[in-house]
C-alpha positions in Angstrom: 40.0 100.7 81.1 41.9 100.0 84.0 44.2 102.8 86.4 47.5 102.1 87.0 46.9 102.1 90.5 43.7 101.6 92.9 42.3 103.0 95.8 41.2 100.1 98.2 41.4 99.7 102.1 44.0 96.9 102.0 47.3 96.7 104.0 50.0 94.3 105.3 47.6 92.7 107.9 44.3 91.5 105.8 44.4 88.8 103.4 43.0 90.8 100.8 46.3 91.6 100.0 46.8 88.3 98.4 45.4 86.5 95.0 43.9 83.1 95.5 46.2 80.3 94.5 43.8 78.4 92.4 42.4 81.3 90.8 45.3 82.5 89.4 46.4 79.7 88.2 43.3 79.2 86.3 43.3 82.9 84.9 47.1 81.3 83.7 44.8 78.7 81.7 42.8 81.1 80.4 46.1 83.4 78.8 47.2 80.2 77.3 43.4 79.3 75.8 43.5 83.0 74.4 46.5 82.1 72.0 44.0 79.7 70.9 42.5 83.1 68.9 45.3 85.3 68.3 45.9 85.9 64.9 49.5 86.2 64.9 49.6 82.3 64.8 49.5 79.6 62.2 46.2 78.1 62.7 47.3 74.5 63.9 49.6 76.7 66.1 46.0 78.0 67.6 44.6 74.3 67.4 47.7 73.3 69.3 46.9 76.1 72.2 43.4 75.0 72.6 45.3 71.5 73.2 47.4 72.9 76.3 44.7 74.6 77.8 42.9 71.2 78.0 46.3 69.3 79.1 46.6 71.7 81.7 43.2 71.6 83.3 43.3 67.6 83.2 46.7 68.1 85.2 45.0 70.8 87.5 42.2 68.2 88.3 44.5 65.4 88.9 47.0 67.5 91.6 45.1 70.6 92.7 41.8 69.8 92.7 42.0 66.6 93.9 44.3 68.1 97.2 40.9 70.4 98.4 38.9 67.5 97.9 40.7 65.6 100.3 40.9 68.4 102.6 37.4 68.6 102.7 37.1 64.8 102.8 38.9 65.4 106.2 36.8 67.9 107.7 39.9 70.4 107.3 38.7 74.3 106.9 42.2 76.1 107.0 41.9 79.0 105.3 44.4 79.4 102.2 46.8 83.3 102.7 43.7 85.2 100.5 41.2 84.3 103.5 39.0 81.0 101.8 38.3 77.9 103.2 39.2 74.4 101.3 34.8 74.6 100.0 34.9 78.6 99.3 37.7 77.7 96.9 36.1 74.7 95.5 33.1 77.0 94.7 35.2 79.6 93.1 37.2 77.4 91.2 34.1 75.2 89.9 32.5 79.0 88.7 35.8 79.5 86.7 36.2 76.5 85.1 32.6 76.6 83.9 33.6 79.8 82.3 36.9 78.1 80.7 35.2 75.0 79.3 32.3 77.3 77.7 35.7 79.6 76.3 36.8 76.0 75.2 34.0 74.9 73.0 33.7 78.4 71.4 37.1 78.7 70.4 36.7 75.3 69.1 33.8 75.8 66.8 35.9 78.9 65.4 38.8 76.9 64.6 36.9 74.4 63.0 35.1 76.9 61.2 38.8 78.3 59.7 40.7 74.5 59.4 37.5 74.0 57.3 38.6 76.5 55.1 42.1 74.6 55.1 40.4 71.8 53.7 40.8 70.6 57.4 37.5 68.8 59.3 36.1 66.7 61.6 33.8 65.0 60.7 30.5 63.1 62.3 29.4 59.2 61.4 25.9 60.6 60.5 27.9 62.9 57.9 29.6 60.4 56.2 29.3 59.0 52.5 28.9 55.2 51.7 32.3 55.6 50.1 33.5 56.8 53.1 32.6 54.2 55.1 33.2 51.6 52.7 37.0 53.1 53.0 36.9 53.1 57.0 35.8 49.4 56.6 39.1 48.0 56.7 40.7 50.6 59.0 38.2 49.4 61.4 38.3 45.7 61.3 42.5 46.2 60.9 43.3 48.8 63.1 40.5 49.2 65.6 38.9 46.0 65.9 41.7 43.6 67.6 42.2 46.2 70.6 39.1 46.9 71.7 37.5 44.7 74.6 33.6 45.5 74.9 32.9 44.6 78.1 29.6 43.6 79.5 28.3 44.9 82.8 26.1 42.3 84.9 26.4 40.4 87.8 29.4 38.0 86.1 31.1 40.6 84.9 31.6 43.5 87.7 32.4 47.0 86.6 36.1 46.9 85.6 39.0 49.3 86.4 39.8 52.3 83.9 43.0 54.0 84.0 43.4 58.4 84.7 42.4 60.0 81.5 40.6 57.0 80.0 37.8 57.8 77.3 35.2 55.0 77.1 31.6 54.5 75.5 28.6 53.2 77.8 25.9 51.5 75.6 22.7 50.2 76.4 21.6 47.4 74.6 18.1 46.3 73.0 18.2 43.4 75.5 18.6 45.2 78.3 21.8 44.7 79.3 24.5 46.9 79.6 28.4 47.4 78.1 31.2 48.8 77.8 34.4 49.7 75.1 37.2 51.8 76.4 39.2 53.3 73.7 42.5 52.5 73.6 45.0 54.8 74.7 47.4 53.2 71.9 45.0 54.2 69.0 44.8 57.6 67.6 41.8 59.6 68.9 41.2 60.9 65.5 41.3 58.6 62.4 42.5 60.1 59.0 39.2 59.5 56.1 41.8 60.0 52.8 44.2 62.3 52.0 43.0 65.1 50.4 40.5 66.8 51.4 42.0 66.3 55.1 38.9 64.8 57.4 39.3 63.1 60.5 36.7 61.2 62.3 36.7 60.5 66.0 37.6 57.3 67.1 34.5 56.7 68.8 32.5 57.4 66.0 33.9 55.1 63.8 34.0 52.5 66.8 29.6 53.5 66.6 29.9 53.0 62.9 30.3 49.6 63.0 28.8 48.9 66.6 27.0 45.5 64.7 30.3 44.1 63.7 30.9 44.2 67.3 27.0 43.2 68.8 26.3 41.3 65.9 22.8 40.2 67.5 21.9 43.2 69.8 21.4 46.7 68.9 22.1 50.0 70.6 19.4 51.7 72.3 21.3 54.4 73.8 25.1 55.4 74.1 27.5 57.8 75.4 30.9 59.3 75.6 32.0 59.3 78.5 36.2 60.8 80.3 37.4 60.2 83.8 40.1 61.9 86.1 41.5 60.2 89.5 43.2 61.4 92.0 47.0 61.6 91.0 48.9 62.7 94.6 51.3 60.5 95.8 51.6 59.4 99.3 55.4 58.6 100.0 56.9 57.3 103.4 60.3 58.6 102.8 61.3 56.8 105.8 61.2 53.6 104.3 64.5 51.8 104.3 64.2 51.3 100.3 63.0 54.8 98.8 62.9 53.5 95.7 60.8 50.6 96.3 58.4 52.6 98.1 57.5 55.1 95.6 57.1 52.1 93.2 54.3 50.9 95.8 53.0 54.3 96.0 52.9 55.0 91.7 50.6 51.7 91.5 48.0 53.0 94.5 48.3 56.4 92.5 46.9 54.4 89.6 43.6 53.7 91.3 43.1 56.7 92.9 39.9 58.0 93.5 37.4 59.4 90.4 37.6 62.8 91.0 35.8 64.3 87.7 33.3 62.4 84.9 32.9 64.0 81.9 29.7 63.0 80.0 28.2 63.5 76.4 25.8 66.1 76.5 23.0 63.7 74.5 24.2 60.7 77.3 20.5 59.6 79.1 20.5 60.1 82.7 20.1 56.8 83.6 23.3 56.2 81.9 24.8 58.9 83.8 23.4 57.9 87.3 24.9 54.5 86.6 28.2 55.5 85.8 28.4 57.9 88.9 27.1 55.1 91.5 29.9 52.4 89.8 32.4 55.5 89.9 31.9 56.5 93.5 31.4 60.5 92.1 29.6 62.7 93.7 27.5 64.8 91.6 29.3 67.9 91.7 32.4 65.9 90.1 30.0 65.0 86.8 30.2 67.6 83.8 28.3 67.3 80.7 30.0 68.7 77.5 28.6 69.6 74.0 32.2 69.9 72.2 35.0 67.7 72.5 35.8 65.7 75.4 39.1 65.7 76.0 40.2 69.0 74.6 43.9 67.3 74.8 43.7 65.4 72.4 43.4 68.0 69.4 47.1 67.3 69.6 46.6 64.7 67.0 45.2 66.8 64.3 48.8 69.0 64.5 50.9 67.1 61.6 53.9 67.8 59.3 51.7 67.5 56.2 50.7 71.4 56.9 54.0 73.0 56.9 52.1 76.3 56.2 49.5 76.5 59.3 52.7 75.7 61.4 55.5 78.3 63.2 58.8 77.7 60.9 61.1 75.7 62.1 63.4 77.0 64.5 67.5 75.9 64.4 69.0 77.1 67.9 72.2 78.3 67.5 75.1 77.3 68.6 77.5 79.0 71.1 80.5 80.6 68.7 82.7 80.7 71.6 83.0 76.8 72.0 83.5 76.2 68.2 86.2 78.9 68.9 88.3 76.4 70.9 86.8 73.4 68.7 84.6 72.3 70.8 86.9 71.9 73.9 83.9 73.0 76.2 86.8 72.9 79.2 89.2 75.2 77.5 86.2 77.3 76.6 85.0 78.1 79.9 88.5 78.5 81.2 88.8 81.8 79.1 85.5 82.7 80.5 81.6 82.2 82.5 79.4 81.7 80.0 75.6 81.5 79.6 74.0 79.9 77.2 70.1 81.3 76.2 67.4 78.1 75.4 65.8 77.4 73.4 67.5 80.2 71.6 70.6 78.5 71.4 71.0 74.8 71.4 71.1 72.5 74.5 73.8 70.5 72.7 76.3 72.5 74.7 75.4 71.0 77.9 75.3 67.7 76.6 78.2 67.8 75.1 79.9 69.1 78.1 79.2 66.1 79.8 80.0 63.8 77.0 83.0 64.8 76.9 83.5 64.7 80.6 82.7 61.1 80.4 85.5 60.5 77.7 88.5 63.0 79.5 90.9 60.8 80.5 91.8 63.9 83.0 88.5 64.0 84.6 88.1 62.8 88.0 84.7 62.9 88.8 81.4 64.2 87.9 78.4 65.3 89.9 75.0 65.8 88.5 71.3 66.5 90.0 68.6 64.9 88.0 64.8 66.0 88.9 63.6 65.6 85.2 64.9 64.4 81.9 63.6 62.7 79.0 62.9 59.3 77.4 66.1 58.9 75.8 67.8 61.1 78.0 71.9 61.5 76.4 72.6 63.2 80.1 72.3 59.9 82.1 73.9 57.6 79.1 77.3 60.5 79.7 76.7 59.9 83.1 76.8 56.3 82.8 79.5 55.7 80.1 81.6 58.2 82.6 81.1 55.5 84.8 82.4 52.8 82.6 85.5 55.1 82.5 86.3 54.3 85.7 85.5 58.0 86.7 83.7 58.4 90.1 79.9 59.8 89.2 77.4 60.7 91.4 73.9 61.1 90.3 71.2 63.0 92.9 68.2 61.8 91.4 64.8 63.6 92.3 62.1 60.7 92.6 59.5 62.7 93.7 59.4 64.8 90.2 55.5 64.5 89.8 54.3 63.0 86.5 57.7 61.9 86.0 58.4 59.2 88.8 58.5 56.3 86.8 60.7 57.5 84.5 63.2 58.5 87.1 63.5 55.0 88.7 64.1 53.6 85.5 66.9 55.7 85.0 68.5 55.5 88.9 68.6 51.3 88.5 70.1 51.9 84.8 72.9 54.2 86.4 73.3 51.9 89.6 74.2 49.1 87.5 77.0 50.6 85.6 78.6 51.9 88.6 77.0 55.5 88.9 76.6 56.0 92.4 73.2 57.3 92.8 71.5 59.1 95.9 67.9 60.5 96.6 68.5 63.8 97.9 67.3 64.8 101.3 64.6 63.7 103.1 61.4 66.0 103.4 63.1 68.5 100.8 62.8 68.2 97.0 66.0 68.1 95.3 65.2 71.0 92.3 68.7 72.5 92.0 70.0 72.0 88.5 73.9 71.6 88.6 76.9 69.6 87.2 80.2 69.4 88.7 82.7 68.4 87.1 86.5 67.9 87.9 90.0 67.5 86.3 93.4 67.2 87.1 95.3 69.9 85.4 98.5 70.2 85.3 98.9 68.3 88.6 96.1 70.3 90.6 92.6 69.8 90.1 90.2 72.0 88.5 86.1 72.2 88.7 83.7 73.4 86.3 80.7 73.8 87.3 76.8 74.3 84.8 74.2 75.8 86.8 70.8 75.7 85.3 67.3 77.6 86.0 65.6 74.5 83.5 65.9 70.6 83.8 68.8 68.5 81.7 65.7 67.4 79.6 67.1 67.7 75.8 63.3 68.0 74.6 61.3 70.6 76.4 65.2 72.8 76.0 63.7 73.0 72.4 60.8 74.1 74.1 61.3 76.4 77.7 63.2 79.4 77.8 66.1 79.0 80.2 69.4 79.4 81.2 72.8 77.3 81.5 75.3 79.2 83.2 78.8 77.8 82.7 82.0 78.5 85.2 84.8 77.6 86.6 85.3 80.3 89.6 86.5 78.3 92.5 84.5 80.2 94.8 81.8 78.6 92.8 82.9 75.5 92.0 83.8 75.2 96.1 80.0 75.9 96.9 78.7 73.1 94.2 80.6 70.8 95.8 79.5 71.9 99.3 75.8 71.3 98.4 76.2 67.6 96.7 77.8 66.7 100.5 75.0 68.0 101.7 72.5 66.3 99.4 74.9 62.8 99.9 76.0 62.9 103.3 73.5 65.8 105.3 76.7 67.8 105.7 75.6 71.2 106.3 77.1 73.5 103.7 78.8 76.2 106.5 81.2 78.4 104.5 79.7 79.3 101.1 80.8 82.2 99.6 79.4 83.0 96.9 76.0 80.5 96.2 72.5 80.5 98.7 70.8 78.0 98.6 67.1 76.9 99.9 66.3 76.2 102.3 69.3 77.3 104.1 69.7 81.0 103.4 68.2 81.5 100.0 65.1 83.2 100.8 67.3 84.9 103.5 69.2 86.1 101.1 66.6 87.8 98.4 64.4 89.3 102.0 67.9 91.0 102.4 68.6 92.5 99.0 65.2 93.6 99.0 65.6 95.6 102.3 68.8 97.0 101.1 66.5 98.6 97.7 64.4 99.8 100.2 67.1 101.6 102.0 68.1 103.1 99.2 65.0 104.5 98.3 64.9 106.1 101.9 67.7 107.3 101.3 66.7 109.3 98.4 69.0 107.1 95.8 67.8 105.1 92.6 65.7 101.6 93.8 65.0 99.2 91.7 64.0 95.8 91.4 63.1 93.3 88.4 62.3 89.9 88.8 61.4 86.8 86.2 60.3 83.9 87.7 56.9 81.2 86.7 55.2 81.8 89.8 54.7 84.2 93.0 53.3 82.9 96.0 55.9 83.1 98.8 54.0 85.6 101.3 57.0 86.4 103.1 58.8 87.6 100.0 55.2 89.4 98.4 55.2 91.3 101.7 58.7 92.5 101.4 58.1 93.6 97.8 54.6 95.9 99.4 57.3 97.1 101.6 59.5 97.9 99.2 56.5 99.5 97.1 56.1 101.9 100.0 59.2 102.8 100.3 59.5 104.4 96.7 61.2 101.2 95.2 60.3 100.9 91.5 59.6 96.7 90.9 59.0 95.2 87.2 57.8 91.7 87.3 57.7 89.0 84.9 55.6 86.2 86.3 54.2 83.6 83.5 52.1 81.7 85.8 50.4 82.4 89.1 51.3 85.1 90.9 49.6 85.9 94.4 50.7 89.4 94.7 47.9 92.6 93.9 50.0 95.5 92.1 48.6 98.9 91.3 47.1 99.3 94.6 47.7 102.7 96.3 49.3 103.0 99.8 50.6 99.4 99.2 51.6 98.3 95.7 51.2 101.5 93.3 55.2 100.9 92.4 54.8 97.7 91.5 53.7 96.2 87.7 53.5 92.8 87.2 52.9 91.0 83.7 52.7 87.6 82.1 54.8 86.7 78.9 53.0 83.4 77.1 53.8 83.3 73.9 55.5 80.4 71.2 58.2 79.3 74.0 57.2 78.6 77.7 59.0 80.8 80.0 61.2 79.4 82.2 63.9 81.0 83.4 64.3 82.5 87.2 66.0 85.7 87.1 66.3 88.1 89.7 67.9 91.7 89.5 68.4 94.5 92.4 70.1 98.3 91.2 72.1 98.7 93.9 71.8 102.0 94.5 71.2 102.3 90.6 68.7 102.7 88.1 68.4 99.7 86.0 69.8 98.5 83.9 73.6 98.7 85.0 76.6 97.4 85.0 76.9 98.1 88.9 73.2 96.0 89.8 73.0 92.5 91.9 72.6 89.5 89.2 71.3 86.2 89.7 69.7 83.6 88.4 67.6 80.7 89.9 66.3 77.0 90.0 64.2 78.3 92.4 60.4 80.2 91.9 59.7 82.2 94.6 56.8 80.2 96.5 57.5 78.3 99.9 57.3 75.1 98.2 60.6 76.3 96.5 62.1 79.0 99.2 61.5 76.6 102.6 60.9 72.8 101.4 63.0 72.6 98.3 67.0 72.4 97.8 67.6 75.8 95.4 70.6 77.5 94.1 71.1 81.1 93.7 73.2 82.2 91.4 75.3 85.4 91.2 76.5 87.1 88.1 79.8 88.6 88.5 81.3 88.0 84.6 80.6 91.7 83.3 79.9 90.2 79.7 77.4 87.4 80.7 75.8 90.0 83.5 75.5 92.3 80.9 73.6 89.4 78.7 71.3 88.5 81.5 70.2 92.0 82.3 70.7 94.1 79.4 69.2 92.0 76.6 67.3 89.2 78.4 65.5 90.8 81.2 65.2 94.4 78.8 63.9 92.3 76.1 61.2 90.8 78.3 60.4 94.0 80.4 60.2 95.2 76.7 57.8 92.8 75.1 54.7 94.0 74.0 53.7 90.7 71.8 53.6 88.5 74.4 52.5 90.1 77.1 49.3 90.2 79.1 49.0 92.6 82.1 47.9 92.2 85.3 45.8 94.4 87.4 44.8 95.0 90.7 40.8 93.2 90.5 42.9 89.9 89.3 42.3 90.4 85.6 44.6 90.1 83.0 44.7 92.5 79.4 46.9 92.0 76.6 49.4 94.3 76.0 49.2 94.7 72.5 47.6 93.5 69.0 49.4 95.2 66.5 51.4 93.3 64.4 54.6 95.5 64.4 54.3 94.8 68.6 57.7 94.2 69.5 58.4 90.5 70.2 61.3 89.5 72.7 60.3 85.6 71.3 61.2 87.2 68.0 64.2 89.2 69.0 66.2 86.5 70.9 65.8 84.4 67.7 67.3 86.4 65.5 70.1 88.4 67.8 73.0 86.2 69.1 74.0 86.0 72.8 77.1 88.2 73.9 78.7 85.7 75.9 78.4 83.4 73.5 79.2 84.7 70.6 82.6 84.1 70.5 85.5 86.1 68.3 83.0 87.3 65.4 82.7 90.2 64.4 80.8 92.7 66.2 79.9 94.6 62.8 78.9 91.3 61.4 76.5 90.2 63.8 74.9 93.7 63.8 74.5 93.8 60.0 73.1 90.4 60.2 71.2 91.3 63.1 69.7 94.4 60.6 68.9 92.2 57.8 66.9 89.8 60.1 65.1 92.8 60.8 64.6 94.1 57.6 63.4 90.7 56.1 61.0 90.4 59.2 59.4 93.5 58.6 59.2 92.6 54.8 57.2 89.6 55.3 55.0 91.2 58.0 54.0 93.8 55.6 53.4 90.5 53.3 50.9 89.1 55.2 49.3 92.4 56.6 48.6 92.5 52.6 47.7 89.4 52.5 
């Protein structure tokens, strides 16, 4: 069991007072993993957990791991805020990862333990019958065969590249030569064997199969499986004269980046293993042998339609009642009032069609958009640029240095640039992360903005996915500030004069230090103080140490924080007033949302609102362009704070505690655990909802309820 709060001799000045970065992140990992086993899931759901745990530490390796390395590469022993040097971390985080990869292969052998019972396996070669592989014949010399390129290893034939993530098998030949036979990215990793019972074998098990039909006169002495990871930072010069050309430079270099991880077979000889780290240029720390799967990601594949019942149901976001109201004139919509619209809860449609139609008003002006990411087939930019073929003046601030995503985002800036969208890069040395859309129209003579503000990216996909916000006005005080920030992404004018917006990193940070100290001036003051916050991740020490402050002072703080969060609560004499939790659940949280009483207990109707682009860490308070966003409209600051933040201070389902030692506990395992997931799917928004009626949505609200708690007792039964 763990007290609320704890007794240690830690204060403002020692940097004991602060989580480790990297640690916390991993412990992240680990929440997500855990979903792997909770029985409140479909079992592919499970499966599909397991998969993200194994995305995520790829990622992890590629960015984080692979920045200590090269501070230690440079002799560099700065310590990080929690006191360690670039090795002490390295150390720490190789212990912790041990621990989640050993978590990994357990909670795979007990999910393919239960798919089994599904009629759901994966199979081994050694395991299979000669039916089977008399059916895999043709798969192989159809489907596999003609992309694989064994390559041998000798003096004529040096060691070739292979790509980030890349899964290959070493062999070692009767003659005593060596080869190789990377498996193609393009190929499945796991190979369907009929359709009923489902079994899957690996592909390179079936690529071992029938090894002879590939060395028709050698045989295979020894073989292994073996994964690589390379360094994935990018190394811009955003002085260069053609940004755009220089991050295409730097993406190709970022594709042979060093080796920073090989992950081995456990049965893979040593030889094979010294000769793969002496071609690879790894150190031996970087080498891993595994006895489960390698490449935990790729479970992904064994997540189909065909098993509607080991799945979530599907979910249909709703859409907002209010625009359907003025048939789907989003302008006219917004004019009667701000509006905010809850993803994935309710669709994303609304923002895109807000800019469609933009791009079709013949009274539209001009539209402004940021961009830092979006998807494949992204309807944002084609608006943007068929706005642009209206003859309407566009400007698009694309973000290039969106990591993972840079490629993507020059394709999309020369698509816009050629139909006339004029298209900037933000500032230099600062990030452009602000989500907003400007619009503009003549009405009536004079012209009108609206303006979207966002805490999630215009990416149609993951808004199925994340939960965030799109808050939609057309308050000239507003509307005014927008506009000052896109002159001062387009033309370095500094924004003097807003009125209503912050932004980072000109005042935001600024701005939350100061509400903060006015909570805590209430609390001295003997009046209500409170604070609750939502936000992915807490590392800012600036803004951790005004919260300890705050602490002392008497000022209650509730905390949402999904991800990594740097602050200790429950510590007395600094941070007894303050709880902090983690909400991972079916939807990714998302949204920024921060909340002070002003001289209230919250919630109420008289506390500060806003919402966010921006996390609170420096990368996002000092070296990132932000927005914060006040709530003014009484319905949509109503929404915000009393169903969204209640509903996730509320959560029990979902949420995973944290404590003073670092350590996370789930909140609760019983079924009937209230579930905000749950409740924002079934109860509509209030500023969206439109003209129905109030009594309608409640009784519909009821029988959701009702025929939740119906099938719950089902299954319990069950």
């Amino acid at each position: 069991m763990h007290s609320s709060a704890v007794s240690e001799d830690i204060d403002l000045n020692t940097p004991k007072r602060f989580f480790n970065r990297e640690l916390s992140w991993l412990a992240f990992n680990r929440r997500v993993l855990e979903e792997a086993v909770n029985p409140r899931y479909p079992l592919l759901e499970r499966l599909r957990f397991l998969a993200i745990s194994g995305s995520n530490l790829d990622e992890f390796f590629m960015v984080r791991i692979a920045g200590i390395l090269e501070q230690i590469y440079a002799g560099i022993s700065n310590r990080s805020d929690d006191g360690l040097t670039p090795q002490e971390q390295l150390d720490a985080i190789n212990e912790q990862v041990d621990l989640l990869r050993e978590k990994q292969n357990d909670y795979f052998k007990i999910l393919m333990k239960e798919l089994e019972k599904k009629k759901i396996s994966i199979i081994n070669r050694d395991k299979l019958s000669k039916k089977d592989a008399e059916k895999l014949l043709p798969i192989f010399t159809d489907t596999v065969f003609p992309v694989l390129t064994p390559i041998a290893l000798d003096s004529a034939h040096p060691f070739p590249f292979l790509p980030n993530l890349s899964l290959s098998l070493i062999l070692e030949l009767s003659n005593g030569e060596k080869a190789l036979i990377p498996l193609p990215s393009a190929l499945p990793r796991f190979i369907r064997v009929g359709k009923k019972p489902a079994r899957y074998i690996a592909l390179e098990d079936i690529v071992l199969l029938f090894i002879d039909h590939i060395f028709p006169h050698a045989k295979v002495k020894e073989h292994g499986l073996f994964a690589i990871i390379r360094n994935s930072l990018l190394n811009v010069d955003e002085r260069a004269e053609d940004l755009m050309m220089q991050f295409e430079t730097a993406l190709d270099k970022q594709r042979h980046g060093a080796v920073i991880a090989l992950t081995v077979s456990q049965d893979m000889p040593d030889a094979l293993v010294d000769f793969l780290s002496k071609k690879l240029d790894i150190e031996r720390f970087g080498i891993v042998r595994r006895s489960g799967i390698i490449r935990v990601r790729a479970l992904s594949g064994l997540i189909t339609p065909d098993f509607k019942s080991l799945l979530f149901k599907p979910y249909k976001p709703r859409h907002a009642e209010r625009v359907r109201d003025f048939k789907g004139d989003h302008f006219a919509a917004i004019r009667k009032k701000d509006m905010v619209i809850h993803h994935p809860y309710e669709s994303f449609e609304v923002v895109v069609k807000f800019l469609q139609q933009a791009a079709k008003d013949p009274d539209v002006v001009s539209i402004k958009q940021t961009l830092y990411r979006t998807n494949k087939d992204s309807p944002i930019v084609k608006a943007l640029i068929a706005a642009a073929k209206n003859k309407k003046a566009v400007t698009a601030v694309v973000e290039l240095r969106a990591r993972f995503d840079e490629a993507a985002n020059i394709k999309w800036a020369r698509d816009m640039e050629k139909a006339g969208v004029h298209v900037v890069f933000g500032l230099m040395n600062y990030k452009t992360h602000a989500k907003i859309s400007l619009v503009t129209r003549k009405e009536n003579g004079v012209l009108r903005s609206y303006a979207h503000f966002g805490t999630g990216n215009y990416h149609e996909v993951t808004a199925n996915l994340y939960t965030d916000l799109s808050f939609f006005t057309c308050d000239k005080d507003l509307c005014n500030d927008a506009a000052l920030v896109f002159n001062y992404l387009t033309g370095y004018a500094q924004p003097e004069g807003l009125k209503k917006l912050s932004i980072a990193p000109i005042n935001l940070r600024d701005k939350l230090l100061k509400l903060i100290d006015r909570e805590i001036e209430f609390a001295k003051a003997g009046k209500p103080a409170n604070i609750w916050g939502k936000m992915n991740s807490l590392l800012d020490d600036k803004i951790i140490d005004a919260f300890y402050r705050a602490s002392q002072a008497g000022v209650k703080i509730n905390l949402v924080v999904r991800g990594i969060c740097a602050l200790r609560p429950g510590i007395e004499g600094l941070s007894e007033n303050i709880k902090v939790k983690s909400i991972v659940g079916r939807f990714l949280e998302h949204a920024r949302i921060y909340c002070f009483g002003n001289g209230n207990k919250l919630p109420s109707p008289k506390a500060k609102v806003f919402i966010s682009s921006a996390d609170l860490m420096q990368r996002n308070t000092i070296h990132r362009v932000e927005t914060l966003v006040p709530i003014s409209n009484p319905t949509v600051h109503e929404q915000i704070l009393g169903q969204i933040m209640q509903g996730n201070i509320k959560d029990e389902a979902n949420s995973w505690i944290l404590h003073p030692d670092m350590t996370y506990t789930r909140l609760s395992e019983s079924p009937q655990a209230f579930s905000c997931h749950q409740f924002f799917m079934t109860h509509p928004s209030l500023s969206g909802r439109g003209t129905a009626k109030l009594r309608d949505i409640v009784a519909r609200q009821k029988k959701a309820v009702r025929r939740e708690e119906k099938n719950t007792k089902k299954d319990n039964r069950k």
